[in-house]
Each structure stands twice: as structure tokens, then as C-alpha cells.
C-alpha positions as CSV (number, residue, x, y, z in Angstrom):
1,X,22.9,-10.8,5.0
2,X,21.4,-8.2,2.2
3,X,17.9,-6.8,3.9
4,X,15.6,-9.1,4.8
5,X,16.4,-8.7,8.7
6,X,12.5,-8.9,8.9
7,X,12.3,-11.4,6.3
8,X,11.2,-8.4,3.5
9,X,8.0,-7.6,5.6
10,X,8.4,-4.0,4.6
11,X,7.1,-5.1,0.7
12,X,3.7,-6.2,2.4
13,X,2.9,-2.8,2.9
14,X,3.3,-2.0,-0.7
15,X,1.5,-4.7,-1.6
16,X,-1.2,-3.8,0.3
17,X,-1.2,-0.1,-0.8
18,X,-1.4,-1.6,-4.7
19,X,-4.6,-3.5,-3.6
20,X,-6.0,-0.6,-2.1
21,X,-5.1,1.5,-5.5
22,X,-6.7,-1.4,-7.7
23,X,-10.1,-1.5,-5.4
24,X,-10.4,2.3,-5.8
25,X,-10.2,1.8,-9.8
26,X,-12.5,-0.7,-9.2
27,X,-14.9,1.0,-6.7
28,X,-14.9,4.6,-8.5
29,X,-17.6,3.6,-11.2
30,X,-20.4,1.1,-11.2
31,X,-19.8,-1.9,-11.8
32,X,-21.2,-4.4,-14.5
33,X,-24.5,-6.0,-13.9
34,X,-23.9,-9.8,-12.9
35,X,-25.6,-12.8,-13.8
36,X,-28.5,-11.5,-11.7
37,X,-28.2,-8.1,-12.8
38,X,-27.2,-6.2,-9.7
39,X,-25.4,-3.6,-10.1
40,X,-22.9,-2.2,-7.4
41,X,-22.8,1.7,-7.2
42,X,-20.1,3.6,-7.2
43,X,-18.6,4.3,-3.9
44,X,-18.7,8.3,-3.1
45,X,-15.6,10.2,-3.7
46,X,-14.7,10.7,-0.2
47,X,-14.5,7.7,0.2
48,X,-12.3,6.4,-2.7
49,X,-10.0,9.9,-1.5
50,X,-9.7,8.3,2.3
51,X,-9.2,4.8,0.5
52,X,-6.1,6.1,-1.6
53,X,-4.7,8.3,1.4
54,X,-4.3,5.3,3.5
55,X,-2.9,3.2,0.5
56,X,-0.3,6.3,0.4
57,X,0.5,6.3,4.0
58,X,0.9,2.3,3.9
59,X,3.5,2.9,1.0
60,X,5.3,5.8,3.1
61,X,5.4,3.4,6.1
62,X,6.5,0.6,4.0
63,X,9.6,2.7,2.9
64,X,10.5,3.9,6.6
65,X,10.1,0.0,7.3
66,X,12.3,-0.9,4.9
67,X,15.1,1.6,5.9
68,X,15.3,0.1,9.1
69,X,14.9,-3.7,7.5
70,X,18.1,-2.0,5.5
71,X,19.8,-1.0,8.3
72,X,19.8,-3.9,10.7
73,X,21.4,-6.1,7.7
74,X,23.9,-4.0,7.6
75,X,23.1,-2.5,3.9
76,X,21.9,1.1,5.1
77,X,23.9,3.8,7.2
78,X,21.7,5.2,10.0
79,X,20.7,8.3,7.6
80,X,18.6,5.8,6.0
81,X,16.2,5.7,8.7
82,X,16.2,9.6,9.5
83,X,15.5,10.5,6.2
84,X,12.9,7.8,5.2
């Protein structure tokens, strides 16, 4: 078996993170009016900055995750998990 011992979970977390990055993009100016031409202001700074520190932890976690994923097929030595 070659990772996968939680069925690749661990990339969810990435994925996630990447979402997170690409609302931040989105969220950190205004957007265009729509068809009814509201307009959805920019969310404040601080919040974009806690937004991209969670997306950051979710990839960190998401790497320790899959280190142990690794490990319990059998592809990583234990080190994998201490140093992740």
C-alpha cells in the first residue's frame, strides 16, 4: 500500500487552505457591482490576516497528517512524523 492509509484525507486540508487563499484574493478588494449594483466591501485587513493564518495552519496540519498517513503505509520511517 503507498499512503493512502486514511484514504489521502491529509490533501483535504490543503485543499481547503487553497480555498481560504483564493477567498482572501477575493475578499481583500471590493468587489464588482452586480446586476443590481451592490457592491461588497472589502473585508478589513485583520480579517483577511486571521483568514490566511488559518489557511497556513490547515496546510501545516495537512503535512503532519500526511506524515502519519505515510507512515502507517509503511512509506515513512517514524522521523517523518517527529519532524513534520
Amino acid at each position: 500500500m503507498s499512503g493512502g492509509h486514511y484514504n489521502y484525507k491529509s490533501l483535504e486540508l490543503a485543499y481547503l487552505a487553497g480555498e481560504i487563499d483564493d477567498d482572501c484574493d477575493r475578499l481583500s478588494m471590493n468587489s464588482p457591482p452586480d446586476e443590481w449594483g451592490y457592491v461588497r466591501k472589502a473585508e478589513p485587513p485583520e480579517i483577511i490576516a486571521a483568514m490566511r493564518q488559518c489557511a497556513n495552519d490547515l496546510r501545516a496540519l495537512g503535512e503532519r497528517a500526511k506524515a502519519i498517513e505515510w507512515y502507517l503505509s509503511g512509506d515513512y520511517g517514524p522521523e517523518s512524523i517527529l519532524k513534520a
